[in-house]
Backbone as a printed PyTorch tensor [residue, N CA C, xyz], in Angstrom:
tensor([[[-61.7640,  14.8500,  -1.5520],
         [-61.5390,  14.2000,  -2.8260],
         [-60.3490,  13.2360,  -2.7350]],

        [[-59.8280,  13.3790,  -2.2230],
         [-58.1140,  12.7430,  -1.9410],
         [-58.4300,  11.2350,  -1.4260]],

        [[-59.5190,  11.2960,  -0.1930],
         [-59.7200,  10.4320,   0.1940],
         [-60.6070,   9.3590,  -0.7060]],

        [[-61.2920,   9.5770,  -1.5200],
         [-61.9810,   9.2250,  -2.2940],
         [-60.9250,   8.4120,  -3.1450]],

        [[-59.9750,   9.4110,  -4.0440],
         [-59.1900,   9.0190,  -4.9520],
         [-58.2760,   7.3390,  -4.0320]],

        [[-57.8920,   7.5180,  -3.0600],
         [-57.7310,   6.3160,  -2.3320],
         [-58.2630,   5.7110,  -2.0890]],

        [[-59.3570,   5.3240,  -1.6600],
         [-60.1440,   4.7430,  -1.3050],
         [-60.2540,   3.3060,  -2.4700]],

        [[-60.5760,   4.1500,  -3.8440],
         [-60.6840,   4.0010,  -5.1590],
         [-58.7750,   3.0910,  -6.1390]],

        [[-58.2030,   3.6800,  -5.7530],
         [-56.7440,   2.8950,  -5.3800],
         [-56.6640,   1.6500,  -4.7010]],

        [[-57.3820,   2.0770,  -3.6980],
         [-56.7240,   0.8860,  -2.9680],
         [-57.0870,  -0.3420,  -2.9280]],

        [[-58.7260,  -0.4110,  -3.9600],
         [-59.2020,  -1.5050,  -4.2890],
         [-58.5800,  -1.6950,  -5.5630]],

        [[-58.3540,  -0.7390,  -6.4510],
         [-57.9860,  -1.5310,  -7.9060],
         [-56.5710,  -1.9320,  -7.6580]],

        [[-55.7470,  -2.0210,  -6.7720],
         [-54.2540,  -2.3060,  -6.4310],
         [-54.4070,  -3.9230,  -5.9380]],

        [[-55.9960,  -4.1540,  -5.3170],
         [-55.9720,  -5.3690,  -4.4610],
         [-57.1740,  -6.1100,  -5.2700]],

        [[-57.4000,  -5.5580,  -6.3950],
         [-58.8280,  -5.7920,  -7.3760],
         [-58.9960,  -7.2430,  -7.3670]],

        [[-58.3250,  -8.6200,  -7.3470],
         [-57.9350,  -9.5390,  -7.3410],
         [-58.7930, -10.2300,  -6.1590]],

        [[-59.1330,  -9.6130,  -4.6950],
         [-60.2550,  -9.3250,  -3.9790],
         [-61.5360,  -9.1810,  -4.1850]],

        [[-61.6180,  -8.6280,  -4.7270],
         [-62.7680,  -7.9840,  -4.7150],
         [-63.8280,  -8.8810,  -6.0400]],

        [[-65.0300,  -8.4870,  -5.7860],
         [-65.9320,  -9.4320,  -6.8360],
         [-67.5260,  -8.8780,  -7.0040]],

        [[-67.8320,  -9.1640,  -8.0490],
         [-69.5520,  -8.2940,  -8.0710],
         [-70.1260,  -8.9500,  -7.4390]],

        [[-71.2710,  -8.6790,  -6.7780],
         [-72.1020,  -8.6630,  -6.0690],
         [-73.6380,  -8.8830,  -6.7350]],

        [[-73.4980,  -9.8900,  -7.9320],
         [-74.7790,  -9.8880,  -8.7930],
         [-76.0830, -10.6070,  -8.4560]],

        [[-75.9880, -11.4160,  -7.0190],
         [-77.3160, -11.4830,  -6.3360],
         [-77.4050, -10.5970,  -5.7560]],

        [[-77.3010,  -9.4450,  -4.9330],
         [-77.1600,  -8.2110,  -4.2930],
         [-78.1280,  -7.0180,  -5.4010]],

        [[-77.5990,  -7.2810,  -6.6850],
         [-77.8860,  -6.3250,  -7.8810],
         [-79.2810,  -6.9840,  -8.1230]],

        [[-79.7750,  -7.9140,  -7.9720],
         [-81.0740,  -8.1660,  -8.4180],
         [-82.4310,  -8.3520,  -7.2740]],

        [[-81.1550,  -8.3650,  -5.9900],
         [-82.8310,  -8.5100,  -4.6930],
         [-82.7680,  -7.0430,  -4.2230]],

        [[-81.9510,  -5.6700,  -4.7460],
         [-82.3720,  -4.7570,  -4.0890],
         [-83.1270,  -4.2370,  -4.1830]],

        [[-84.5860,  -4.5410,  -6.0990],
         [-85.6290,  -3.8670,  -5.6950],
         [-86.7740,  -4.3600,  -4.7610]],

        [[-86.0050,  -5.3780,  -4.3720],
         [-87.2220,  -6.1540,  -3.5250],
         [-87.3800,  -5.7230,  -1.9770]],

        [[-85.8160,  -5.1590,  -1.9830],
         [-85.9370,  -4.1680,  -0.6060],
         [-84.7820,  -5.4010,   0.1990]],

        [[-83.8050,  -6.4260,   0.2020],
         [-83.1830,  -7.1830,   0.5580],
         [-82.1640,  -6.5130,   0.4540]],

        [[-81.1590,  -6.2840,   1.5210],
         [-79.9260,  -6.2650,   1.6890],
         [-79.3960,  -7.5390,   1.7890]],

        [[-77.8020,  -8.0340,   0.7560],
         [-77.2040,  -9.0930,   1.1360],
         [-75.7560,  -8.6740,   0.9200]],

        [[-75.1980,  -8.5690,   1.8970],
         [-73.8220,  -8.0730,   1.8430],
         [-72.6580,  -9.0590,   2.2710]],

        [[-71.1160,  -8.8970,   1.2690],
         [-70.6540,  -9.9790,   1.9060],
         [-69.3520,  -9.3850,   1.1750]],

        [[-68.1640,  -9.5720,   1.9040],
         [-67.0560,  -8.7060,   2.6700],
         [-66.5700,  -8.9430,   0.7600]],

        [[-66.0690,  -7.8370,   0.4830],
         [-65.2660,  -7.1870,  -0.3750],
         [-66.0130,  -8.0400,  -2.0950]],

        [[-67.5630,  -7.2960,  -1.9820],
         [-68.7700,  -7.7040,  -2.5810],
         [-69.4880,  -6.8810,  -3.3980]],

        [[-69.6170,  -6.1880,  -4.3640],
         [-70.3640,  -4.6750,  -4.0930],
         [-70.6660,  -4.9760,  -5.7170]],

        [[-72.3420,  -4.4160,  -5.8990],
         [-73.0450,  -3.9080,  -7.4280],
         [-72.1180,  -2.7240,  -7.3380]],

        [[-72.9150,  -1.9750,  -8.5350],
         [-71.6000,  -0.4770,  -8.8430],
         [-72.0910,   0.2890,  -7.8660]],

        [[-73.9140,   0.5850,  -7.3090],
         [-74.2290,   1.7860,  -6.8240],
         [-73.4330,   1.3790,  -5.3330]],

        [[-73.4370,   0.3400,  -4.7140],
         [-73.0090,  -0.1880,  -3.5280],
         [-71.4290,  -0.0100,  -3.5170]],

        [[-70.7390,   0.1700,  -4.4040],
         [-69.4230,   0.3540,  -4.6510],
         [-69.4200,   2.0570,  -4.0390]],

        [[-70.1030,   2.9440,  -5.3020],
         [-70.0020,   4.0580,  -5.3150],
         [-70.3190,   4.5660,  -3.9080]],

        [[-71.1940,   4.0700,  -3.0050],
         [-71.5340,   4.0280,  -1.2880],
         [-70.5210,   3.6090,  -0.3830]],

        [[-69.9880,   2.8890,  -0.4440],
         [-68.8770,   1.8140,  -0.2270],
         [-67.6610,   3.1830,  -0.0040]],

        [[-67.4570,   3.7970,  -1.3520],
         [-66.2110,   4.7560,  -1.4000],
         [-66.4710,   6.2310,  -0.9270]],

        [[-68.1170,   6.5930,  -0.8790],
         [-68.3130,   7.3070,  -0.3300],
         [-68.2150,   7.7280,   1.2900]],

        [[-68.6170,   6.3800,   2.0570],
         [-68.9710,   6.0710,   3.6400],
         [-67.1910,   5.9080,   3.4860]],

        [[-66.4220,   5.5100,   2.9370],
         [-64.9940,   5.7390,   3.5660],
         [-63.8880,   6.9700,   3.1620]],

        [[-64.4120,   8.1540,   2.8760],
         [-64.1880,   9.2660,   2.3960],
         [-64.5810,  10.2390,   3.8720]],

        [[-64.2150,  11.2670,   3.8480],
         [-64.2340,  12.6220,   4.5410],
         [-65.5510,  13.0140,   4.4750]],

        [[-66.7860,  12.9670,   3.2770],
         [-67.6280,  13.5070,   3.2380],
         [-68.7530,  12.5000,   4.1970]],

        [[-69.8610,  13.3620,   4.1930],
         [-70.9900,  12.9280,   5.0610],
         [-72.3550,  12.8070,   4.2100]],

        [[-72.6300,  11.4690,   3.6480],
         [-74.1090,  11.6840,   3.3310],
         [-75.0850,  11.0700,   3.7330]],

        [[-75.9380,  11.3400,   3.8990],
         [-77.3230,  10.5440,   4.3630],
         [-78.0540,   9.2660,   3.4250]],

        [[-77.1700,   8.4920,   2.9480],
         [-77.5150,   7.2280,   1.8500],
         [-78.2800,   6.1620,   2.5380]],

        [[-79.4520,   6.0260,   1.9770],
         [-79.9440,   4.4000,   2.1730],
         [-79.1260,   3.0470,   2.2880]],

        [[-79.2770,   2.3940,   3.7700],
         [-78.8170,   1.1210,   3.5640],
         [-78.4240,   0.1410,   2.5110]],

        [[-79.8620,  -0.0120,   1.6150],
         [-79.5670,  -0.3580,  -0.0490],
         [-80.1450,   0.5880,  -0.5480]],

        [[-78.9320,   0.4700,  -1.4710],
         [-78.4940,   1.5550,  -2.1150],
         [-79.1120,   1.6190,  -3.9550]],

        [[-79.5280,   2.4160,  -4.3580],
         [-79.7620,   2.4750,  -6.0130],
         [-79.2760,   3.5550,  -6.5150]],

        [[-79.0370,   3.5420,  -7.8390],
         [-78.2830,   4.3370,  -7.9170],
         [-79.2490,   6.0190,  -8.5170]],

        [[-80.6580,   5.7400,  -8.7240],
         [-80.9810,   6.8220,  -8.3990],
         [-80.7930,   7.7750,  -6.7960]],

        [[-80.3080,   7.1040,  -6.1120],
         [-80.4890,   7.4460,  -4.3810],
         [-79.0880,   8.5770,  -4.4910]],

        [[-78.2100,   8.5650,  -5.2340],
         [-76.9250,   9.2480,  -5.7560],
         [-78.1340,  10.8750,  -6.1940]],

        [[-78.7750,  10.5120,  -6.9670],
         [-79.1860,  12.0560,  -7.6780],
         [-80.0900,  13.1600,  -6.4020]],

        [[-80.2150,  12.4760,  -5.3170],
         [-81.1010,  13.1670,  -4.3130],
         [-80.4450,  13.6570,  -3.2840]],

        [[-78.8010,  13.6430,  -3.5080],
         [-77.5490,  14.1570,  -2.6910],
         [-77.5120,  15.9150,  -3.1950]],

        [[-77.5100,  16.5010,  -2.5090],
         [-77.9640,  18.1040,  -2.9530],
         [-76.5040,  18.6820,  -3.6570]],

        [[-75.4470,  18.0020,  -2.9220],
         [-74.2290,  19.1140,  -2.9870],
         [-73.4120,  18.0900,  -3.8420]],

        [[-73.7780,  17.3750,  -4.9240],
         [-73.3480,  16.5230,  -5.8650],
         [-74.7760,  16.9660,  -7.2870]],

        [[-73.2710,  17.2470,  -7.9830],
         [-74.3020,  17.3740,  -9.4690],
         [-73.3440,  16.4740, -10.4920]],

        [[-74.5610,  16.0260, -11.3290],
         [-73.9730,  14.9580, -12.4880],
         [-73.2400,  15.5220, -13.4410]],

        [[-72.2800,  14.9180, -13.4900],
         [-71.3630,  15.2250, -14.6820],
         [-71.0320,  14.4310, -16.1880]],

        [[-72.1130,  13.4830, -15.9480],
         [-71.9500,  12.6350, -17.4630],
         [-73.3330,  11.7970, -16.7960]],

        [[-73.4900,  11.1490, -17.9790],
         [-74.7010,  10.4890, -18.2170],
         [-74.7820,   9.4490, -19.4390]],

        [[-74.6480,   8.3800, -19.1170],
         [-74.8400,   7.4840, -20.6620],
         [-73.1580,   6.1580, -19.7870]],

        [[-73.3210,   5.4540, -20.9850],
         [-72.6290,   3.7250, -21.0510],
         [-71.0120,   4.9850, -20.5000]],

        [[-70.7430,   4.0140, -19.4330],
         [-69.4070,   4.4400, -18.8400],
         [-68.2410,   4.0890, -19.6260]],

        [[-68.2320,   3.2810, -20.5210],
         [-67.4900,   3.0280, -21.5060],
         [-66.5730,   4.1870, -22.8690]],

        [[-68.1610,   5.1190, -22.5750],
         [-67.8850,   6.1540, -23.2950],
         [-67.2210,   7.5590, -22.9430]],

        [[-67.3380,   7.3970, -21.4470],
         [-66.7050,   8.5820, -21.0430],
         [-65.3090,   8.7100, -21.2300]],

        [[-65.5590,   9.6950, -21.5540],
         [-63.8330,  10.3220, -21.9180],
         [-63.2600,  10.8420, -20.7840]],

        [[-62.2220,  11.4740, -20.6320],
         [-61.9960,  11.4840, -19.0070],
         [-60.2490,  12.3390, -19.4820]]])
């Protein structure tokens, strides 16, 4: 988790970098990967912080964000507009 929580730091410290990835977000149901250095939709983010964390998962190249719910040893903890989560 630690690593995660950094991971997650260390982009919003350098956020100024970083940028959406909104052709990326619309050719991935077409099955197109287009990647490009410090680039990421949210599910590609959430992959992104995962692959540089301690843990090990078996994620699809492109990534959706149903591909998150088929991780066994991860259960959802909210559901609905992220705006709303309380925290």
């Amino acid at each position: 988790m630690k690593k995660i929580k950094e991971s997650i730091q260390k982009i919003s410290n350098n956020r100024r970098s970083y940028s959406f990835n909104i052709i990326g977000l619309f050719i991935v149901p077409l099955g197109i990967k287009r990647r490009k250095k410090n680039c990421f939709y949210c599910a590609e983010f959430v992959k992104y912080v995962l692959d540089n964390s301690l843990l090990e998962f078996d994620l699809p190249e492109i990534i959706k964000p149903d591909d998150f719910s088929k991780i066994e040893e991860c259960k959802e903890i909210y559901k609905g507009m992220l705006n709303k989560y309380k925290m």
